[in-house]
N, C-alpha and C positions, 0 to 999 in steps of 0.2 A: 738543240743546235746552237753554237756560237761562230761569230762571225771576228776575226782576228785577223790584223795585220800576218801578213802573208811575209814567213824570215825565208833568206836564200835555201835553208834544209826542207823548205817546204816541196822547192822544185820537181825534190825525187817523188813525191805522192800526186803534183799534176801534173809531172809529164804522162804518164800512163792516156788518160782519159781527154789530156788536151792531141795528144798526138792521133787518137783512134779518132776522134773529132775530124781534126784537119783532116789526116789521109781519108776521109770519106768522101772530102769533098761536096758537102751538101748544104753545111751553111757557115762557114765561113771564107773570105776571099784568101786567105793567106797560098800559097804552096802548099799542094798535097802533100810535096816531099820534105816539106822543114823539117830540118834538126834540131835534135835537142839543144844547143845552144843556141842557134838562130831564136827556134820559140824562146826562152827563157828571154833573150832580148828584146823581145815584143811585151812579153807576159809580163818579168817580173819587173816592172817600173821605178827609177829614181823618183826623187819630187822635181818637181809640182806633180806629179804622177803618183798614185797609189795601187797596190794590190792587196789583196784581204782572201782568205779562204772560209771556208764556211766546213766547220766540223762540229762532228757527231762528240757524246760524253766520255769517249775512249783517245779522242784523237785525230779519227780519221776524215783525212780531207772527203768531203764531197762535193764539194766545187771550188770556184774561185771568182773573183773577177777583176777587174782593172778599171781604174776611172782616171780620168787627165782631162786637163782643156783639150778642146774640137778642135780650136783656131789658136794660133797665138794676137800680139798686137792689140788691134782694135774692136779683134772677137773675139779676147782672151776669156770673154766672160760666158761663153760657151760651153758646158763641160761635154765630154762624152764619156759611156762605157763600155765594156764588152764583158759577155760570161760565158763559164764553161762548169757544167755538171756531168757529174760523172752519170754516164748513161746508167750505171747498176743502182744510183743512187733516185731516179728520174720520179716525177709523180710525189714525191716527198717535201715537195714544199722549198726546197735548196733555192730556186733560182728566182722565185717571189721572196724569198728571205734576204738573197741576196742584190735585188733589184729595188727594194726599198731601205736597204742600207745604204746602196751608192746615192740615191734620191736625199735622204738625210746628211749625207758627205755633202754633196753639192750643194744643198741648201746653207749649208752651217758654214762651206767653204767662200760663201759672197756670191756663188754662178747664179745666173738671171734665165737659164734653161738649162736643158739636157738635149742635144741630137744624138741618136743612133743613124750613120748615115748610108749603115748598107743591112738592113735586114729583110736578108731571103725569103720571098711573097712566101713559098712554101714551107718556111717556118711555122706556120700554121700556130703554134705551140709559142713560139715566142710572139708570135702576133698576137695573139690572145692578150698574153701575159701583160706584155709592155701596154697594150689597147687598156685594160683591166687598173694599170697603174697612170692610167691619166694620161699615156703620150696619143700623138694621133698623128697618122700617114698624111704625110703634107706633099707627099710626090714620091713616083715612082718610076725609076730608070724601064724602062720598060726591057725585056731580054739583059739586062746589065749582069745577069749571073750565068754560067753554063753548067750545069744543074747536071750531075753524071746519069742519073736516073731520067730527070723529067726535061733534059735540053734547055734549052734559055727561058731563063725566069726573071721574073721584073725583080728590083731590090729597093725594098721601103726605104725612105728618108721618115726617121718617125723622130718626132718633137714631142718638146714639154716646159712649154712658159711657167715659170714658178711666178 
C-alpha cells in the first residue's frame, strides 16, 4: 500500500465509498444526502489543507483522508483530520496506514496537536484505532449524534499533544 497526494481524477474512485459512508449515516456528521460536488468540496482540499489516498499495487484507491488546521488564528496550530475506507477494503490495515501518515504530516507541518472533534462513541473501530495511536477522549457531547440505528450517541472530542 502507498499513500499519495490525492489529484482531482482521483474523485471518481472516492466518491463511491465516501458517498455509501455518508448516506449511512452512522459516523459522519455531514448530510446523508450530499452530492457529488458538495462532497468533493469538503474532501478534496486546497492548502493549507491536504488530501492523500491510500492505494493498493495496481492503483486502486482504498481510502483517503484529509488533514487541515482545527482552528485558524491563534489556534492555527491545531491540526485536525478525517478518513474514509472503503468498506470492501476494511480490516486491511488502510486507515492505521493512513492515520499515522496524517500524524507524521502534522508533526513535520510545525502543529503542536491533532483534534478529532466529533468521533461517533459507536465507532467503536475508530475509537480503538485513534485510542491505539496515542489520541485520548478528552470529552464527550453526550447524545451530540442521531445515530440511525442506535438513536443519540455521544461524539468524542479525542486529542493528541505532540
Amino acid at each position: 500500500m502507498r499513500i499519495r497526494e490525492a489529484e482531482p481524477a482521483d474523485w471518481d474512485a472516492i466518491w463511491p465509498f465516501f458517498h455509501q459512508i455518508v448516506a449511512a449515516g452512522e459516523t459522519y456528521t455531514y448530510p446523508r444526502d450530499l452530492d457529488t460536488e458538495a462532497g468533493r468540496e469538503m474532501w478534496m482540499l486546497p492548502p493549507p489543507g491536504r488530501t492523500v489516498v491510500a492505494v493498493d499495487g495496481d492503483g486502486t484507491v482504498l481510502g483517503s483522508a484529509k488533514m487541515n488546521p482545527n482552528h485558524t488564528g491563534a489556534a492555527s496550530h491545531i491540526a485536525s483530520a478525517s478518513f474514509m475506507v472503503d468498506p470492501a477494503c476494511g480490516g486491511r490495515g488502510v486507515g492505521r496506514a493512513l492515520g499515522e501518515h496524517v500524524l507524521e504530516w502534522a508533526r513535520s507541518a510545525g502543529y503542536r496537536a491533532m483534534q478529532f472533534n466529533a468521533v461517533v462513541e459507536t465507532n467503536t473501530g475508530a475509537v480503538r484505532l485513534w485510542t491505539s495511536l496515542g489520541f485520548e477522549i478528552v470529552g464527550t457531547l453526550a447524545e451530540g449524534f442521531d445515530h440511525p440505528v442506535h438513536g443519540p450517541v455521544g461524539l468524542h472530542i479525542m486529542y493528541q499533544r505532540f
